[in-house]
C-alpha positions as CSV (number, residue, x, y, z in Angstrom):
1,X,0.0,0.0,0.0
2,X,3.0,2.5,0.6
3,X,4.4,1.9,-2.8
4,X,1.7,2.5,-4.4
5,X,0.3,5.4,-2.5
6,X,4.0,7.1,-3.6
7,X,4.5,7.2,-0.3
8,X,8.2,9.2,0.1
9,X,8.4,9.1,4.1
10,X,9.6,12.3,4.5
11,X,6.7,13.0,6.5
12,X,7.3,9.5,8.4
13,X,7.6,10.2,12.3
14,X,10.3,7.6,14.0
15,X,9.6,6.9,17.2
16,X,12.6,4.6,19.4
17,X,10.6,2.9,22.2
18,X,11.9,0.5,24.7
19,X,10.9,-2.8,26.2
20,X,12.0,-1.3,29.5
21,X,9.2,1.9,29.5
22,X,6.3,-0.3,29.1
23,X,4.2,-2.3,31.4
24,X,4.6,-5.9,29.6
25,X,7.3,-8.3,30.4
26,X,10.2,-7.8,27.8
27,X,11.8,-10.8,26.4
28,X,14.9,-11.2,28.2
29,X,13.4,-10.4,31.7
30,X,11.1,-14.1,31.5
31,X,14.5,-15.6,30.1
32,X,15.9,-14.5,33.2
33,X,13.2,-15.9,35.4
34,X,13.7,-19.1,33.7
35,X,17.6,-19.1,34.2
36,X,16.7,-18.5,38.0
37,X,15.1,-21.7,38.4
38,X,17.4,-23.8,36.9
39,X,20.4,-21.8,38.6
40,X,18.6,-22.2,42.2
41,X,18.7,-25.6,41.7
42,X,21.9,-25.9,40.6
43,X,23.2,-23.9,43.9
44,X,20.9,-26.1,45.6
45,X,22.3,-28.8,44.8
46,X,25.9,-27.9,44.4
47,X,28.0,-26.7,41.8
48,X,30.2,-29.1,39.4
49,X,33.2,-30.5,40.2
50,X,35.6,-32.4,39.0
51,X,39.2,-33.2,37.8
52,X,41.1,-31.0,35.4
53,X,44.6,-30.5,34.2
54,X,46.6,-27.7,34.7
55,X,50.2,-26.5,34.2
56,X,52.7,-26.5,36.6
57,X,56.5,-24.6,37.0
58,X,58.1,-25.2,40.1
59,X,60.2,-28.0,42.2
60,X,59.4,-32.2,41.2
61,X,55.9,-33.4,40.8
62,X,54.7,-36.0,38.8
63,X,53.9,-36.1,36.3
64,X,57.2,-34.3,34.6
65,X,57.4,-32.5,30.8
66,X,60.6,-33.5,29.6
67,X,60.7,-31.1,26.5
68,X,59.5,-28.3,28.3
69,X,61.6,-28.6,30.8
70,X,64.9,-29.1,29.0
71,X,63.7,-25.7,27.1
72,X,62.6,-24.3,30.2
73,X,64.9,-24.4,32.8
74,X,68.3,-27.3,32.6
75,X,69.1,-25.2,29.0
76,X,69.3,-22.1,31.5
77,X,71.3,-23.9,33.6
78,X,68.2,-24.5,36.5
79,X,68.3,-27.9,37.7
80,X,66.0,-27.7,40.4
81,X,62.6,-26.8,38.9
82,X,60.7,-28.6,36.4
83,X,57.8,-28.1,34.1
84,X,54.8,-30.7,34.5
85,X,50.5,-31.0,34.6
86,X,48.9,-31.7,37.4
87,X,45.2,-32.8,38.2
88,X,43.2,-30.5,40.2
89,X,40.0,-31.3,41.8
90,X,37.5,-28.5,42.3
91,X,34.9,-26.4,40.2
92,X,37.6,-24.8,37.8
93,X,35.4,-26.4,34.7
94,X,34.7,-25.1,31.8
95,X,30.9,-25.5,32.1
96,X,31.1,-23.5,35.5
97,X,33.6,-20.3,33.4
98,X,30.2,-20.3,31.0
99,X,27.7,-20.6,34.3
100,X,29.9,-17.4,35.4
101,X,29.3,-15.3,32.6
102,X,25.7,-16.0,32.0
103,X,25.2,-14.8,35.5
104,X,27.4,-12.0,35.5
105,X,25.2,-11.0,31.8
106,X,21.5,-11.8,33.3
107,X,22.1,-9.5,36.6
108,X,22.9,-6.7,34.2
109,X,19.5,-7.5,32.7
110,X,17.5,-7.5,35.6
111,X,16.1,-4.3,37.4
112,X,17.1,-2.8,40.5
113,X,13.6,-2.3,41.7
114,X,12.2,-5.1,45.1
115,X,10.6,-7.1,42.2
116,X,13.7,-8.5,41.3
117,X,15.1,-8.6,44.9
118,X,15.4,-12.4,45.4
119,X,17.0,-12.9,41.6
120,X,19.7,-10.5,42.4
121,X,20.7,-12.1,45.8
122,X,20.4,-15.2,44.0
123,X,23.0,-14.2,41.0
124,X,25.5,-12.8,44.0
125,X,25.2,-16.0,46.0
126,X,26.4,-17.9,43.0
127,X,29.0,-15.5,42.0
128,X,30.5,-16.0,45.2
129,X,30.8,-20.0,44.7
130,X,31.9,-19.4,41.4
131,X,34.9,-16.4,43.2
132,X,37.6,-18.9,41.6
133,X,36.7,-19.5,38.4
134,X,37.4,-17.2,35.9
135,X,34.3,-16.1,33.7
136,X,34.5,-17.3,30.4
137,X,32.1,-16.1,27.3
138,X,29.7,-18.8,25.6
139,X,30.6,-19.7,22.2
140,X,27.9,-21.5,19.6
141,X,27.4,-24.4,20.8
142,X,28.3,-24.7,23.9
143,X,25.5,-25.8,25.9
144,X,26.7,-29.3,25.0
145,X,29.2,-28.9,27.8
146,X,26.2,-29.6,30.1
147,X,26.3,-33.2,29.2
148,X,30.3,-34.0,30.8
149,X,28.5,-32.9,34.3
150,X,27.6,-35.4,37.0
151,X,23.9,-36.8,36.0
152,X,22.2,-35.8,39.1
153,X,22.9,-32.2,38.2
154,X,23.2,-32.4,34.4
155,X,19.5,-31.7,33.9
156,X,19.9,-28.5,35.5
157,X,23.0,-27.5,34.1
158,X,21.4,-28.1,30.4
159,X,18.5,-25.7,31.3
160,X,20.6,-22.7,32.3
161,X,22.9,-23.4,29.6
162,X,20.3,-23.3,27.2
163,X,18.2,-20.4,28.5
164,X,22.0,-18.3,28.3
165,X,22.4,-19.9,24.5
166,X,18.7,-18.4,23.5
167,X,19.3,-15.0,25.2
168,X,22.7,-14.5,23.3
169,X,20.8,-15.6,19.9
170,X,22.4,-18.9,19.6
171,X,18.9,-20.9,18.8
172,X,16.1,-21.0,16.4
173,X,14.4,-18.6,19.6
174,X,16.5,-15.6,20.7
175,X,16.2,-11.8,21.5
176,X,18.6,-9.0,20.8
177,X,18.6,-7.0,24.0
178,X,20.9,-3.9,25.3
179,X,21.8,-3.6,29.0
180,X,19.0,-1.1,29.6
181,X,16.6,-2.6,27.5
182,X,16.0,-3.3,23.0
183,X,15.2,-0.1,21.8
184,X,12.9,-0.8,18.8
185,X,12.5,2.2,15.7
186,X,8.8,2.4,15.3
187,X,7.0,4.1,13.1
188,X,3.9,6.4,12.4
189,X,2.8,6.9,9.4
190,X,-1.0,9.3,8.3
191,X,-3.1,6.7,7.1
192,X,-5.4,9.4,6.0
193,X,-3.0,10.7,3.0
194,X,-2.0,7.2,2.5
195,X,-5.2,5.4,1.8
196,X,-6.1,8.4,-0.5
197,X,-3.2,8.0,-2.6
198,X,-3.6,4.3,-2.8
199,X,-7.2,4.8,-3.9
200,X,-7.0,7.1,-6.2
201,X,-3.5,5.6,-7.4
202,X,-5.3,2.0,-7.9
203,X,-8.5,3.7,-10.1
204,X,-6.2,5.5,-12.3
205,X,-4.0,2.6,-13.5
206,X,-7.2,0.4,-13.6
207,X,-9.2,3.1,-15.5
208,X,-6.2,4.5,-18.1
209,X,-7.5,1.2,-20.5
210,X,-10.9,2.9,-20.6
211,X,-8.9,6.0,-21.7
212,X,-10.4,7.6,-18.7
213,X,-8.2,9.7,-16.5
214,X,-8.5,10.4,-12.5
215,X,-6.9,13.5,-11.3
216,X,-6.5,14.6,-7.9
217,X,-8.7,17.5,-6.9
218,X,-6.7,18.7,-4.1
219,X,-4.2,20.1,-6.6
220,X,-4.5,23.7,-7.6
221,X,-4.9,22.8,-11.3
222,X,-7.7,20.7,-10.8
223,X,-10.1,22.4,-8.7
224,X,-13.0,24.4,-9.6
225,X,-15.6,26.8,-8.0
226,X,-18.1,25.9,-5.9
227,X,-20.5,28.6,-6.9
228,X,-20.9,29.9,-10.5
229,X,-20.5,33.4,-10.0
230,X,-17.4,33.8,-7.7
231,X,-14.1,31.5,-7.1
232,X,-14.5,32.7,-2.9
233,X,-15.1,28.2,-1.9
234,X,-12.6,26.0,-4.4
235,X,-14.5,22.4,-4.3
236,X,-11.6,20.1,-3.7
237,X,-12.8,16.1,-4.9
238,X,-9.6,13.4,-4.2
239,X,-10.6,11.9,-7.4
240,X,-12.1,13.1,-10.5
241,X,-13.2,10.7,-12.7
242,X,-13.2,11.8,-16.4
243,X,-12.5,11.6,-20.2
244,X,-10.8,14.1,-21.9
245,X,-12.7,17.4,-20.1
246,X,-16.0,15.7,-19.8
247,X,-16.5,14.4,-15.9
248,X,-18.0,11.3,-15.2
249,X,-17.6,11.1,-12.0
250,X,-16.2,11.9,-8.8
251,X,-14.6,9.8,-5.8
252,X,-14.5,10.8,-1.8
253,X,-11.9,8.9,-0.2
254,X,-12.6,8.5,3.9
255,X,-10.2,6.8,6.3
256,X,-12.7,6.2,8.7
257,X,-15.2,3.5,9.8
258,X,-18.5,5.6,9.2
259,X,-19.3,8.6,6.5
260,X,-21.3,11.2,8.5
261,X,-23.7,14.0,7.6
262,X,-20.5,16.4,6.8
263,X,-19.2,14.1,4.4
264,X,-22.9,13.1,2.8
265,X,-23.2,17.2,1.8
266,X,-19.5,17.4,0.9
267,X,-20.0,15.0,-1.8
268,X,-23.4,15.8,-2.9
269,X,-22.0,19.8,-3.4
270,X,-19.1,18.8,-5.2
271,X,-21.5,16.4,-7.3
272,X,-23.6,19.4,-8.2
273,X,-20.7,22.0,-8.9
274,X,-19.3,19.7,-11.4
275,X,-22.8,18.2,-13.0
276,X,-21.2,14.5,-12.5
277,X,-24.0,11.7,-13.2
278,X,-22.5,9.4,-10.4
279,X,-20.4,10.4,-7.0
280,X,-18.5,7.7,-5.0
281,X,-17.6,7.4,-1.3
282,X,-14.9,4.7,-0.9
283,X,-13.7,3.9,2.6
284,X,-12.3,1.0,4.5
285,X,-14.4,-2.1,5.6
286,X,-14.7,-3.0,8.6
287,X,-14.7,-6.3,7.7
288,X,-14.5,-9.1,4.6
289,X,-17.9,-9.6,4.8
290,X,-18.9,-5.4,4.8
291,X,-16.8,-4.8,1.9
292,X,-18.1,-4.0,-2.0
293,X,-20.3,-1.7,-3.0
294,X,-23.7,-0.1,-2.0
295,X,-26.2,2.3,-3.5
296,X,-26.7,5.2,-1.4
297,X,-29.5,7.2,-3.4
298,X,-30.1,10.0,-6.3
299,X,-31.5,13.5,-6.2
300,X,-33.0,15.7,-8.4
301,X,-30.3,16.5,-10.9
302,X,-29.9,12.8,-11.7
303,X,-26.6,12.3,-9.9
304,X,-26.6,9.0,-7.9
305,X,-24.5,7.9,-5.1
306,X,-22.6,5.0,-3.9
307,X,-21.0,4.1,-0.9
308,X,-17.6,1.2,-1.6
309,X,-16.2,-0.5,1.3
310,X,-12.6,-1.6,0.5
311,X,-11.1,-4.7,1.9
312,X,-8.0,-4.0,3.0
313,X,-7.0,-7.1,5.1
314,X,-7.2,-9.6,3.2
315,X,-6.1,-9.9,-0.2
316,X,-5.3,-6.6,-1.3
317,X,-5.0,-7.0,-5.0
318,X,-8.1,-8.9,-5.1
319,X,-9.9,-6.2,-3.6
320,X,-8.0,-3.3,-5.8
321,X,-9.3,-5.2,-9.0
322,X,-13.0,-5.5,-7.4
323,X,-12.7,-1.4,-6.9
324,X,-11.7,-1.0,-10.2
325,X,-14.7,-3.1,-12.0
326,X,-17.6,-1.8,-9.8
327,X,-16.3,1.9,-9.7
328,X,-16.3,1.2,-13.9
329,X,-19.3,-1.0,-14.1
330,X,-21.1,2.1,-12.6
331,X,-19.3,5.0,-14.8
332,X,-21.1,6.0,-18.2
333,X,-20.0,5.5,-21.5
């Protein structure tokens, strides 16, 4: 409908609104209460633990690097330290840096208001069990590291992981958030121009086989008197139905539900000024079932009326090319 309305948007309005200054939930706020649970029961339960290797410098443990110590230290001429792995046992896991960082992203989510009270000392009493463990960002993918946890917790652990993976976008479901909420460009267009335009657009590339032209009567050019004896009350149709200088008849476009008295007289004066045998007013339907077109009535100089509801959400070529053959139907030869 913009395209063919020549819409040109320099009388578009943008508007940037924000999931944080409405009253509904935004997105990421019910991801958080959903990584909440599954983090509750996770601290609960008990973080994961487990065995893990790690370098070491320093004097003999097993299990000894022989390369990297020969580089190391005996080519330096140190004979008393040595380079080696060791095996750790504690939370230091991979799955836990990843735990760390989606908690350390979901408090800056959250609100600072008493709503979000319990969340927040949830999130700090889990940072402080994960103190040690360095925070590490989640990569696609890497819920899977849910699955080398203990099975009593893994459940859990697959939960959180997967709420984090949708909030950063890594699924089929995710949301693209900023720490104090998505702004969103809207925008507000005047539906009033716009349907005219479209209207009177869609009769005058249906009507230009019947060599008959529409012209917009809100232009200067266009326009004629109201009155035959002065030029004080211009008479300003949106569509002016005609062939060659000969009027056929004349179209009121109203973006509105219902055409009141005011617009009944408009069109029957603008019918009269220009001696047009039929006047149209064309507006939206409420409905598919309300849409097409109705008489109205005639009066005494012969000129008769009719009212055409346009369909406008459903098919809207269908209903352009329904327009077009009862406005024509209706138009003398």
């Amino acid at each position: 409908m913009l395209a063919l309305a020549d819409e040109n948007y320099d009388r578009v309005l943008p508007i940037l609104r924000s999931y944080e200054r409405t009253n509904a939930s935004p997105p990421h706020h019910m991801l958080a209460r959903g990584f909440c649970h599954y983090l509750r029961l996770i601290v609960d339960l008990g973080l994961a633990r487990g065995y893990y290797r790690e370098p070491y410098t320093g004097f003999f443990k097993p299990k000894v690097e022989f390369g990297t110590t020969v580089a190391r230290h005996l080519a330096r001429g140190d004979e008393l330290n040595v380079a080696g792995a060791v095996f750790a046992f504690s939370a230091n896991l991979p799955v836990n840096a990843v735990l760390k960082s989606a908690c350390m992203d979901f408090l800056r989510l959250i609100p600072r208001d008493q709503k979000w009270s319990i969340e927040r000392r949830l999130f700090l009493e889990a940072l402080n069990a994960l103190y040690r463990v360095p925070a590490a960002p989640m990569r696609f993918g890497e819920q899977v590291l849910a699955e080398g946890v203990p099975r009593w917790i893994r459940d859990h652990y697959r939960g959180a992981l997967t709420v984090y993976a949708m909030l950063l976008g890594y699924t089929q479901v995710g949301f693209g958030y900023d720490a104090q909420g998505s702004e969103m460009p809207s925008f507000l267009f005047s539906l009033d121009d716009i349907f005219e335009s479209f209207v009177r657009n869609t009769l005058r590339d249906g009507l230009r086989e019947a060599h008959i032209s529409v012209v917009d009567g809100n232009k200067k050019k266009h326009q004629r008197p109201l009155f035959r004896d002065n030029k004080v009350f211009p008479i300003k149709p949106d569509a002016i139905m005609r062939r060659d200088k000969k009027v056929l008849g004349i179209g009121e476009v109203k973006y509105k539900p219902k055409i009141d008295e005011s617009d009944r007289y408009q069109v029957i004066s603008h019918a009269v000024s220009l001696e047009a045998p039929v006047a149209f007013w064309i507006s939206p339907a409420l409905s598919a079932a309300q849409a097409g077109m109705n008489y109205v009535g005639a009066i005494s100089t012969g000129t008769k009326f009719h009212h055409y509801r346009l369909d406008i959400s459903g098919d809207i070529d269908a209903s352009r090319q329904d327009m077009v053959e009862k406005i024509s139907a209706l138009l003398p030869t």
